[in-house]
N, C-alpha and C positions, 0 to 999 in steps of 0.2 A: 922070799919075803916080798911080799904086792904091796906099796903105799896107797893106800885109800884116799881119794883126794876127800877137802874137808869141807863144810854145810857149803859156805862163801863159793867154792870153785865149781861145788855141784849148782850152786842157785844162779850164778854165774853165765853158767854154760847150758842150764837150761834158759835161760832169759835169750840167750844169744839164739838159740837154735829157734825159740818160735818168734824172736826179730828173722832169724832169714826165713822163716814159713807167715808168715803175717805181714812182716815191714811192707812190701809193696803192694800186698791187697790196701790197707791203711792209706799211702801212699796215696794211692791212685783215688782212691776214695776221698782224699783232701783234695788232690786234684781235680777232678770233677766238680766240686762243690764251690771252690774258691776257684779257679778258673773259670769255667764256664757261669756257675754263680755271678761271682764280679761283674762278668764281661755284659749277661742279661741283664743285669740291673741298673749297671752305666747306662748303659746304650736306650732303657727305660725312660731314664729321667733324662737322654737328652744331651748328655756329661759325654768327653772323650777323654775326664778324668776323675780319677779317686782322692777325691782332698785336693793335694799339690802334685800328687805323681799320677803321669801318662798313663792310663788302659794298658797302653801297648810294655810298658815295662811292667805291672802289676802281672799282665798275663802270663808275661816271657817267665818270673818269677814263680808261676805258679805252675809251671810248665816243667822250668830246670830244677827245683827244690825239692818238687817228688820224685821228679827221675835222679835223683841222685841220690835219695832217700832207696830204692826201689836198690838201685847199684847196691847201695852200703848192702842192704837186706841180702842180694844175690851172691853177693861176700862172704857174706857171715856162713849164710848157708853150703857157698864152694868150703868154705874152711870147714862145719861141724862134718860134713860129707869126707872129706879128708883127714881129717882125727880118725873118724871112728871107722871107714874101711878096712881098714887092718885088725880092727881086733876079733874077738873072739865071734859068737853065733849066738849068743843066748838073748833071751827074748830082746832084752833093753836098746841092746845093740842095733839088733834089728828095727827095732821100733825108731830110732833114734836114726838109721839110715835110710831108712823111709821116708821120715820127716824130712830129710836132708834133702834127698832126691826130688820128692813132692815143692819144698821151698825153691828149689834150684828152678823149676820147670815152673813153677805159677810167677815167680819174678822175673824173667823171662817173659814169661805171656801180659805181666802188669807193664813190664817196663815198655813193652811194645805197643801196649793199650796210651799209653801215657805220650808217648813219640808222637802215634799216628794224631790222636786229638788233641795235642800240641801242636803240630802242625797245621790243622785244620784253623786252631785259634788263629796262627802267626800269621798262615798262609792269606783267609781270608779277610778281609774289612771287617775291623770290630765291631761296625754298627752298622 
């Protein structure tokens, strides 16, 4: 007798697996936009700040919030990868450990996309 998990644990677990296949494309994609974003339109108007908070911490923020977004995602994705190796071979599974493997490997390449041009922000003069 197999228990069939129920709607909730399938909608569940499908949400989680494309957060680790998606979360750090997304990610990095805020990142880009609000990092680098911010920093060109500070430095625009002349500003070495946003309202009342420094450049230099808006950036650092927008630098550490996706990379750690990008983590959670490459998580999620080490775990769906880890459930579902062991089980059986039929298409779903398969499908399903693809995505995992694919999630694992693009978060990975975001996270490091995210570091290198985080660094570039911290390393260089805002403006």
């Amino acid at each position: 007798m197999s228990v069939q998990p129920g709607q909730r644990a399938r909608l569940a677990g499908g949400l989680l697996l494309w957060y680790g296949v998606l979360g750090g494309a997304l990610a990095w994609a805020v990142h880009l936009i609000v990092a680098w974003g911010v920093d060109e339109l500070t430095c625009a108007t002349g500003s070495t700040h946003v309202g009342a908070v420094p450049l230099r911490l808006v950036v650092t923020l927008a630098v550490v919030l996706p990379a750690l977004a990008t983590v959670g995602s490459l998580l999620a994705a080490g775990l769906a990868w880890r459930r579902i190796r062991q089980d059986g071979e039929d298409r779903s599974v398969s499908r399903t450990r693809m995505l995992a493997v694919v999630g694992i490997w693009l978060n990975l390449l975001f996270l490091t996309i995210i570091v290198l041009g985080g660094a570039a922000l911290l390393v260089l003069a805002p403006c």
